[in-house]
C-alpha positions as CSV (number, residue, x, y, z in Angstrom):
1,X,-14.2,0.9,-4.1
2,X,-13.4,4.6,-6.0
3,X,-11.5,4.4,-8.7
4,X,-8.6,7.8,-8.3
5,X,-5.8,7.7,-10.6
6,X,-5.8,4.1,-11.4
7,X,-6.0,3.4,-8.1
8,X,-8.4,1.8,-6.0
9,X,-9.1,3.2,-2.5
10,X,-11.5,1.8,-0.1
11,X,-14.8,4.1,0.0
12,X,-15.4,3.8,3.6
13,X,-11.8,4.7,4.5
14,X,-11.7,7.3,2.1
15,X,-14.8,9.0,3.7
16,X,-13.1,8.5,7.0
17,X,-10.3,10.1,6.1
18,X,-11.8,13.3,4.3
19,X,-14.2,13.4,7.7
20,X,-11.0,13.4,9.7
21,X,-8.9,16.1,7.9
22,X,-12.0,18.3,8.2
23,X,-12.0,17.4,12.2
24,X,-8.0,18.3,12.1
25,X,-8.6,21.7,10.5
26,X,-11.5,22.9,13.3
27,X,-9.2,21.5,15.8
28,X,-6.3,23.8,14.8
29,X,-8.9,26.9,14.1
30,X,-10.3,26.1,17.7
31,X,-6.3,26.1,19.1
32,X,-6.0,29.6,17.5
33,X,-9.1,30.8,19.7
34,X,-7.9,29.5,22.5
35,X,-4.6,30.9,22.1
36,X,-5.9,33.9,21.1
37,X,-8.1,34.5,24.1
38,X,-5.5,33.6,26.6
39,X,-2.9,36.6,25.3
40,X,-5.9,38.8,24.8
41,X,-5.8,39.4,21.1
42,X,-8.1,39.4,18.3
43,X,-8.1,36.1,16.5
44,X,-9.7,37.8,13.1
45,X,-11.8,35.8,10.7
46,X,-11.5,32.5,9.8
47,X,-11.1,32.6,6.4
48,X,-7.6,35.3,7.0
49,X,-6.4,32.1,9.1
50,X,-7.8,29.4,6.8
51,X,-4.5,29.1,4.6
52,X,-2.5,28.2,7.1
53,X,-4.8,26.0,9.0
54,X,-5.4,24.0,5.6
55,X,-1.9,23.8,5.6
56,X,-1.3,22.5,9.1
57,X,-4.1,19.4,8.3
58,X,-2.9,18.9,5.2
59,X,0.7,18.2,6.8
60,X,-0.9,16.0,9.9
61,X,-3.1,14.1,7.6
62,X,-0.2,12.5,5.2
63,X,1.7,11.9,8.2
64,X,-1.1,9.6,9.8
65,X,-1.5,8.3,5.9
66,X,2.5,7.5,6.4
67,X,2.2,5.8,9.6
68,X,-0.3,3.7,9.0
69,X,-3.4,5.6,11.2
70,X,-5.7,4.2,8.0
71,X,-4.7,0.5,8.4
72,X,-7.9,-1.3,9.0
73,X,-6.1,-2.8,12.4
74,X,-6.3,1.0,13.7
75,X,-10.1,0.6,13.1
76,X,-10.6,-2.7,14.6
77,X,-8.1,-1.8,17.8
78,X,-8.1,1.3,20.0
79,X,-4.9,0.7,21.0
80,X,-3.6,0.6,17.8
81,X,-5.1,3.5,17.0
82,X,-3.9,5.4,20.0
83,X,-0.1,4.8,19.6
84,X,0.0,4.9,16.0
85,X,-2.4,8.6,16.4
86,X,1.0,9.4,19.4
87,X,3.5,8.7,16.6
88,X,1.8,10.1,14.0
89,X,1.0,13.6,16.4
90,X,5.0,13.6,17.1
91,X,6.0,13.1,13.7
92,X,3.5,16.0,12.8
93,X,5.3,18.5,15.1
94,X,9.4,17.7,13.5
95,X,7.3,17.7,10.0
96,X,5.5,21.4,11.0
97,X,9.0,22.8,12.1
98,X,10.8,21.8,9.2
99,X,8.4,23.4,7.1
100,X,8.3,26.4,9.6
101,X,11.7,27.0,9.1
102,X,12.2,26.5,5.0
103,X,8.9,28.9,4.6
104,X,9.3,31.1,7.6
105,X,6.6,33.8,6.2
106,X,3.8,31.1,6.9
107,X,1.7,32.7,10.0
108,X,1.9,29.8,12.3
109,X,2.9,30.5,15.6
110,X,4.4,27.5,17.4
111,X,2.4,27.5,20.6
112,X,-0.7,26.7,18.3
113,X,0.8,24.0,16.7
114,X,1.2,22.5,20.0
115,X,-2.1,23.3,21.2
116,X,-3.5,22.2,17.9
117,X,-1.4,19.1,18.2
118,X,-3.3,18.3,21.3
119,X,-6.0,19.0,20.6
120,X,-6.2,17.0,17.4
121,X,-5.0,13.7,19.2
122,X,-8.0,14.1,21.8
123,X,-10.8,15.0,19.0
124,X,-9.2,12.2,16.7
125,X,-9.0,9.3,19.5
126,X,-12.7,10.6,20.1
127,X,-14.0,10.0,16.8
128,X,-12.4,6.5,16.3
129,X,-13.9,5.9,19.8
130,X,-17.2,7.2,18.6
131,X,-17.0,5.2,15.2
132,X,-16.4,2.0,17.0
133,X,-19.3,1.9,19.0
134,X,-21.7,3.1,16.6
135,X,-20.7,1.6,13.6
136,X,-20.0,-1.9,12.8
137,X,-17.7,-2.5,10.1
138,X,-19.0,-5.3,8.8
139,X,-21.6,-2.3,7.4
140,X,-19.1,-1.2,5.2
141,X,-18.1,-4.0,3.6
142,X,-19.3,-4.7,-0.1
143,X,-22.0,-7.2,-0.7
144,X,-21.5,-9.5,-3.5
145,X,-24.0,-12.1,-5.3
146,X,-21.2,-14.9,-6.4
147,X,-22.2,-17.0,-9.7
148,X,-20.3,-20.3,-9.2
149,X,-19.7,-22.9,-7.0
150,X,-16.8,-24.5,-8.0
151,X,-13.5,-24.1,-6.9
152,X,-12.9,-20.4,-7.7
153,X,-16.5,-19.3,-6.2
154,X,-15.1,-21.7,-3.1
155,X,-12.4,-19.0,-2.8
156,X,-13.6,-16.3,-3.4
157,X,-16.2,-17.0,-0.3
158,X,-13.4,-17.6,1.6
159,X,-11.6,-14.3,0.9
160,X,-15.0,-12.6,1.9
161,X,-14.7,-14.4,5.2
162,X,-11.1,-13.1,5.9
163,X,-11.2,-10.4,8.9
164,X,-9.5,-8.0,6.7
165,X,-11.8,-8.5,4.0
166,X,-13.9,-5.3,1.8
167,X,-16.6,-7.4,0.7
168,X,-19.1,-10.1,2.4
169,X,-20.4,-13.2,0.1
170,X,-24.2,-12.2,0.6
171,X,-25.0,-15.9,-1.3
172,X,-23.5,-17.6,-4.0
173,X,-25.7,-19.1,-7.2
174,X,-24.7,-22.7,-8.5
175,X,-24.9,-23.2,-12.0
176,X,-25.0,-27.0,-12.2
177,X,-24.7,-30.2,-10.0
178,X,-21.0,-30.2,-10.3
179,X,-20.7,-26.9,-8.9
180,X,-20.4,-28.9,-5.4
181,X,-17.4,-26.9,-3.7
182,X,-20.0,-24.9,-1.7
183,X,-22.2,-26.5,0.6
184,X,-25.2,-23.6,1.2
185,X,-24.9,-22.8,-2.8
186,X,-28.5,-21.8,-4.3
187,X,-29.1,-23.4,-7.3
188,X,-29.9,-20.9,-9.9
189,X,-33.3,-22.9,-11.5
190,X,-34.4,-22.3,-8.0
191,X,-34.1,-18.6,-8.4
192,X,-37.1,-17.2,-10.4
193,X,-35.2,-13.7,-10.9
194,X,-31.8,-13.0,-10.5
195,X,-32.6,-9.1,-10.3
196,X,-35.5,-9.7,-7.4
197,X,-32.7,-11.6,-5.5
198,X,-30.0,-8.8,-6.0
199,X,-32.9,-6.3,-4.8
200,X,-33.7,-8.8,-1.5
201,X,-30.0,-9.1,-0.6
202,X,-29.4,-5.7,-1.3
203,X,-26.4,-6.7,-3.7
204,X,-23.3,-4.0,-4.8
205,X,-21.7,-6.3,-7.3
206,X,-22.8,-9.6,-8.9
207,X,-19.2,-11.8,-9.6
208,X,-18.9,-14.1,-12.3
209,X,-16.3,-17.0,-10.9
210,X,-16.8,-20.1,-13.0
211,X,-14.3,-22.8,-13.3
212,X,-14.7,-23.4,-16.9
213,X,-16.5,-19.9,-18.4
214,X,-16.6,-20.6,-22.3
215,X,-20.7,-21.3,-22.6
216,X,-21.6,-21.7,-18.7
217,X,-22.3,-18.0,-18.0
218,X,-26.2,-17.3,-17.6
219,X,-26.1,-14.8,-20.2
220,X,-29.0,-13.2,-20.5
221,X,-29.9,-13.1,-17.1
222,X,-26.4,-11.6,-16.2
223,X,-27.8,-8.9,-18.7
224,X,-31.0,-8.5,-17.0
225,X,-29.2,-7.7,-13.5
226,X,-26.8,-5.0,-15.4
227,X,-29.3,-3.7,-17.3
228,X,-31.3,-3.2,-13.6
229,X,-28.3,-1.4,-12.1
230,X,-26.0,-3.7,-10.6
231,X,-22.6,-4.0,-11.5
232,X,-21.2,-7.5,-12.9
233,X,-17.9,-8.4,-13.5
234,X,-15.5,-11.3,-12.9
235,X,-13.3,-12.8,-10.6
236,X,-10.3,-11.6,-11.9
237,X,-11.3,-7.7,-12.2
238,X,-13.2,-8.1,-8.9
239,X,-10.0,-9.5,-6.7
240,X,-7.9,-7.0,-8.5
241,X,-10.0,-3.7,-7.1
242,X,-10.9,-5.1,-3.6
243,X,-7.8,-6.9,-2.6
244,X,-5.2,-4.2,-4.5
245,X,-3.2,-7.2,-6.3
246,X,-3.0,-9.2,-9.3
247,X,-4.7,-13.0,-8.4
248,X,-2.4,-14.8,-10.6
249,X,-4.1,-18.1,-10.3
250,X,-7.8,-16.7,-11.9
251,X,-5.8,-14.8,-14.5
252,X,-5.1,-15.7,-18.2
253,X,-3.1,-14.2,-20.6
254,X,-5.7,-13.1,-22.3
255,X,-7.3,-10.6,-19.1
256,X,-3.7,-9.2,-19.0
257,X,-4.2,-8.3,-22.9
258,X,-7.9,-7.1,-22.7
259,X,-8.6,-5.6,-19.2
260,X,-7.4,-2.0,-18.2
261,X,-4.0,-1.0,-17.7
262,X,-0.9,-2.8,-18.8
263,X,0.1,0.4,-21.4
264,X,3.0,2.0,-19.2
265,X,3.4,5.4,-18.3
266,X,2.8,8.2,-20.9
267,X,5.8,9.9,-21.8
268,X,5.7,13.5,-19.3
269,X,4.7,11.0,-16.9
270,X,8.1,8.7,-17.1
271,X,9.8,12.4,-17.0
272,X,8.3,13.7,-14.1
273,X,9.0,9.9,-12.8
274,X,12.6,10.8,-13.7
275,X,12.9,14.5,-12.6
276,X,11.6,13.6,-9.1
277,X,14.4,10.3,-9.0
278,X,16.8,12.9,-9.8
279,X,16.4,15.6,-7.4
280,X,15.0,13.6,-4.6
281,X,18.2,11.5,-4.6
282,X,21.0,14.5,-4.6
283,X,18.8,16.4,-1.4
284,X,18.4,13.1,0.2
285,X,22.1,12.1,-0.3
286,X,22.7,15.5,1.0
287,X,20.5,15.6,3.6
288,X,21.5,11.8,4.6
289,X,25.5,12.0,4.5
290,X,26.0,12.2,8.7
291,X,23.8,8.9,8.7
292,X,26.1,7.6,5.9
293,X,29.5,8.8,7.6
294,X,28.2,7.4,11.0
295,X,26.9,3.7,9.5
296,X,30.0,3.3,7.4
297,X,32.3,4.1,10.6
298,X,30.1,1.4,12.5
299,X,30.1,-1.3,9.8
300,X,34.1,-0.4,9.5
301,X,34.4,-0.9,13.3
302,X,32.6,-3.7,13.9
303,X,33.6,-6.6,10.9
304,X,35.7,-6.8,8.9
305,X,35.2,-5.9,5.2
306,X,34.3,-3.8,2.9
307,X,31.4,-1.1,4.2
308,X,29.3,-1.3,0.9
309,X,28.1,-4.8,-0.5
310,X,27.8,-4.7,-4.4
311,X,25.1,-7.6,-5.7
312,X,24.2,-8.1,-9.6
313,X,20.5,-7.6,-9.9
314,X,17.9,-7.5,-12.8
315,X,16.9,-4.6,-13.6
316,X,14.3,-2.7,-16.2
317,X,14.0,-5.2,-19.5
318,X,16.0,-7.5,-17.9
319,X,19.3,-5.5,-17.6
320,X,21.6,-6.6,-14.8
321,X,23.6,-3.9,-13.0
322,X,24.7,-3.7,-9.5
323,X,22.7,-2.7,-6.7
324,X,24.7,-0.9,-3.7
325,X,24.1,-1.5,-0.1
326,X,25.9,-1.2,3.6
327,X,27.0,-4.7,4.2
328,X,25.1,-5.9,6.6
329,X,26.6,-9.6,6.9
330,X,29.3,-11.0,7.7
331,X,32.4,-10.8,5.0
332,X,31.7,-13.8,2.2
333,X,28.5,-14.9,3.5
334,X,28.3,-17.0,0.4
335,X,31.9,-18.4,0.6
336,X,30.6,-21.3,-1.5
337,X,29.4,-19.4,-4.1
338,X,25.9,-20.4,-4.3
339,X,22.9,-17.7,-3.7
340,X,21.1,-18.5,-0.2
341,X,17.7,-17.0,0.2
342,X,17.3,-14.7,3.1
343,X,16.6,-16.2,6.3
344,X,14.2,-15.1,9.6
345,X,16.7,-14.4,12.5
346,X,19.8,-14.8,9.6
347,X,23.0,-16.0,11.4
348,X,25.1,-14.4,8.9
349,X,24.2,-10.9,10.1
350,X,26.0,-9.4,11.9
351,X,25.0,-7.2,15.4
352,X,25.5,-3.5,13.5
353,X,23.5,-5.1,10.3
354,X,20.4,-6.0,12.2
355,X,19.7,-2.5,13.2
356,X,20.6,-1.2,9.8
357,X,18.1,-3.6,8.7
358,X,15.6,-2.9,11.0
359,X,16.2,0.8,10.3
360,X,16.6,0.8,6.4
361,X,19.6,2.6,6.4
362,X,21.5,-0.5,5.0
363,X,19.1,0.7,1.5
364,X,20.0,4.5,1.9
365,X,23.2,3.6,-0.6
366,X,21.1,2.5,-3.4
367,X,19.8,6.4,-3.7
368,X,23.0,6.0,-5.9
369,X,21.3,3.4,-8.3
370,X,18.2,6.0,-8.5
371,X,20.9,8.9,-9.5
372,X,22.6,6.7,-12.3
373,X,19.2,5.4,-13.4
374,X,19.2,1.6,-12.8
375,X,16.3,2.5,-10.2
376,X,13.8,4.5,-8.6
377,X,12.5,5.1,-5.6
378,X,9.2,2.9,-6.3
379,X,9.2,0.2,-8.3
380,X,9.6,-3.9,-7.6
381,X,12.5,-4.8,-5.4
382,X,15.0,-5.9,-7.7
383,X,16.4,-9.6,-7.5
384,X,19.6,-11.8,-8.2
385,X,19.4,-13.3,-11.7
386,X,19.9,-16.8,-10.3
387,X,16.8,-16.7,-8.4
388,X,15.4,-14.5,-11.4
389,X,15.3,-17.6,-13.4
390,X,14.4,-20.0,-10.7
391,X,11.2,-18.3,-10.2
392,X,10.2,-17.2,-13.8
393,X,10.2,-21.4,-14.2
394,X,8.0,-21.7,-11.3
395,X,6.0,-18.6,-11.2
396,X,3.9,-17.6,-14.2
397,X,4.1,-13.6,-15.5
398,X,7.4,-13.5,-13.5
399,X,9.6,-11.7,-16.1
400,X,6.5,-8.9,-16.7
401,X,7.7,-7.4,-13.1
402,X,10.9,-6.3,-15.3
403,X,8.6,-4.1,-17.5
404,X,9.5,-0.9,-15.2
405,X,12.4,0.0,-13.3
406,X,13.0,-1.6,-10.1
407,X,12.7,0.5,-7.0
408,X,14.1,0.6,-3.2
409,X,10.3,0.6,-2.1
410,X,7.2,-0.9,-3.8
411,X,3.8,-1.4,-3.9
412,X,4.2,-4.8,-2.4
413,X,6.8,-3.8,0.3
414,X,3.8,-2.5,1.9
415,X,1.5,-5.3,1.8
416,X,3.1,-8.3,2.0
417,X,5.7,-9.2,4.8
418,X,9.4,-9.9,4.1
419,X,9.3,-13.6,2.0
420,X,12.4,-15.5,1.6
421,X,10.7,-18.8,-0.7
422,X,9.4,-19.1,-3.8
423,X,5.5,-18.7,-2.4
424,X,6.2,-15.7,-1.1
425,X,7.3,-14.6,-4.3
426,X,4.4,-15.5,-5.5
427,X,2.3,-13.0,-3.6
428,X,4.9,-10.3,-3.9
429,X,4.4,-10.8,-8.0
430,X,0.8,-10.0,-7.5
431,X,1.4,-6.5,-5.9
432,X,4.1,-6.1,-8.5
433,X,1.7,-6.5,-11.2
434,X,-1.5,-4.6,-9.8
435,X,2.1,-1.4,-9.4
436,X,2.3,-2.1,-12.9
437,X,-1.2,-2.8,-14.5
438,X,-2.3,0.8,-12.6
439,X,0.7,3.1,-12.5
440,X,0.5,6.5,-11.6
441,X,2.7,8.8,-10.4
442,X,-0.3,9.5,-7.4
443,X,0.4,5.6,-6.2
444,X,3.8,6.6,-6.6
445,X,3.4,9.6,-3.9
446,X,1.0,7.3,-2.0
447,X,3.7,4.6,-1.7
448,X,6.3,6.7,-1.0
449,X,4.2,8.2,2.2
450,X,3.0,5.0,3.1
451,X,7.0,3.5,3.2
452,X,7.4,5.7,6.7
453,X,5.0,3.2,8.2
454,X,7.4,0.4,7.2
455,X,9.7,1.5,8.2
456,X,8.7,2.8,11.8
457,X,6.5,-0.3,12.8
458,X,9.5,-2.7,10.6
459,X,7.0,-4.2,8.9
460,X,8.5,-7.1,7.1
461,X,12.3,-6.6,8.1
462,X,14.4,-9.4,7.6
């Protein structure tokens, strides 16, 4: 994993994609010549053209990043790959045009784009074709010694075996005869030298995950394999950088104290956070009204009701306000007055509130929470106070989420699927924190880019 702005990307994937925007660029130079040659004209140097070329594969390569080109399914399935790659090539074309015509003095002629555009999907669908036959991806998964059998070494070789895993258990050590939760477990008098094994199995990163840690750690040998150049850390730390959330059952308090992160945003930071709420939410209220106009008319038309549903949520510190939505069920859907969880396939929705739920468009209204400041655009989803307090008695580090603002997307909207329990919670609290442990305003922009894959394939719509 590489470390960029408190974020943890993927190396492999992030060697992919740098391969891949260097792939785009040459396809649209190679468009150019083509075009070039068939009107007869002089295509001058590559570097006169390079600006706007950069420019062009730049703009196509956070539109794959937005739809989703760099999920790991799009590695392990060519089909995936190909229609997500067709989304993401038509997508490129409105975004292109859009910038074409803000910034018409960029020298980009249309027919190239298309060309380009072409061209790109073939040399694209290529490479991923190329990759999966010459490279197996189990190659690029981490290899890691695990110290412990018990029941957290137990799971942590289980997440290694998950198909979507970074890592691969290459063994795991037991430290004494109750360390039975592992049946293939090595036990470590067996071993004459922890450093020769990490050499043999060629490990990336030894992992302490021991039940019960006070006095059980091999100390000095855990010294000897870091002071011979391989990385050791624990369970915690590890699980936080490979899987891109908080594990809230290896935790303590005292890791939230001590490890990285945790200290909020520095002051120009929460201001840029601010100044980019702000002006995003007056163009986009702007640029959004005829979607507004046209799903009030059709909520209007088809229920009866009020258009816009107003729901006390908890906000930053624990502040309550109301959070502003297109109704999308029918009128008093609660007539008894107590707060139902969402349901899959919800018979209190009505016809015209499943496709703005599908679509998203039932959030577009809370843009006016990110104007007056109750929001932003990335941040936790915020939730009722009643089930607030149900799961802060159930769920432990609940009330942290409240640290920062909440937001109409969020680090786990991505990654976890619409929940409607208290288990699902659970998970969504451990995207929530690893938002909040490594805050930056780059996951912000990542989020935000990554959102238009949600909301295109409707991943986790209710």
């Amino acid at each position: 994993m590489i470390r960029l702005f408190n974020h943890y990307l993927p190396r492999p994937l992030l060697i992919l994609g740098l391969v891949e925007i260097v792939l785009i660029y040459f396809s649209a130079q190679a468009a150019w010549l083509f075009r070039a040659e068939q009107i007869d004209m002089d295509p001058g140097s590559m570097v006169q053209s390079a600006p706007q070329f950069a420019l062009y594969a730049l703009t196509v390569y956070l539109v794959m990043l937005g739809i989703g080109a760099y999920q790991m399914d799009c590695f392990r399935s060519l089909r995936m790959a190909m229609s997500r790659l067709a989304v993401a090539m038509l997508v490129s074309i409105t975004a292109i045009s859009v910038i074409l015509f803000f910034f018409p003095d960029v020298d980009l002629w249309r027919s190239v784009v298309l060309y380009a555009i072409a061209l790109t999907f073939v040399v694209i669908f290529a490479w991923r074709i190329l990759m999966s036959r010459l490279v197996k991806w189990k190659s690029f998964r981490f290899r890691v010694l695990i110290i412990g059998a018990g029941q957290r070494g137990a799971r942590l070789a289980r997440a290694a075996q998950a198909q979507d895993s970074n890592f691969t258990a290459a063994a795991v050590i037991r430290l004494t005869d109750l360390d039975n939760a592992i049946d293939n477990a090595v036990a470590i008098d067996s071993v004459p030298s922890l450093v020769d094994l990490c050499e043999e199995l060629r490990i990336d990163e030894v992992v302490l995950a021991l039940d019960e840690r006070r006095g059980a750690a091999p100390s000095e040998k855990l010294l000897e394999v870091k002071l011979a150049g391989f990385p050791v850390s624990e369970i915690s730390s590890f699980l936080e950088r490979q899987t891109g959330r908080v594990d809230l059952r290896s935790i303590s308090p005292s890791w939230l104290i001590y490890s990285d992160g945790f200290l909020g945003a520095e002051p120009l930071a929460i201001m840029l956070k601010r100044l980019f709420d702000v002006t995003a939410s007056l163009i986009l209220l702007i640029l959004a009204s005829p979607i507004l106009v046209v799903a009030a008319l059709a909520v209007r038309l088809t229920s009866p009701g009020d258009v816009f549903y107003k729901q006390e949520r908890v906000g930053q510190f624990g502040k309550t306000f109301n959070v502003v939505k297109f109704r999308s069920m029918v009128a008093n859907a609660e007539k008894d007055g107590k707060a139902q969880w969402a349901q899959s396939a919800d018979p209190r929705v009505t016809r015209v509130g499943r496709i703005l739920r599908a679509t998203r468009i039932d959030e577009i209204p809370q843009i006016y929470n990110v104007l007056t400041g109750d929001m932003s655009f990335v941040g936790p989803r915020p939730e009722r106070p009643v089930f607030v307090e149900e799961l802060a008695a159930e769920i432990p580090y609940y009330r942290e989420r409240h640290i920062v603002k909440p937001g109409i997307t969020g680090w786990a909207q991505l990654n976890y699927p619409y929940g409607a329990n208290v288990m699902d919670a659970r998970h969504k609290l451990e995207y929530d924190l690893y938002y909040i442990k490594n805050y930056s305003l780059f996951l912000d922009l990542l989020i935000l880019i990554q959102t238009v894959r949600v909301v295109v394939w409707q991943d986790g719509v209710r």
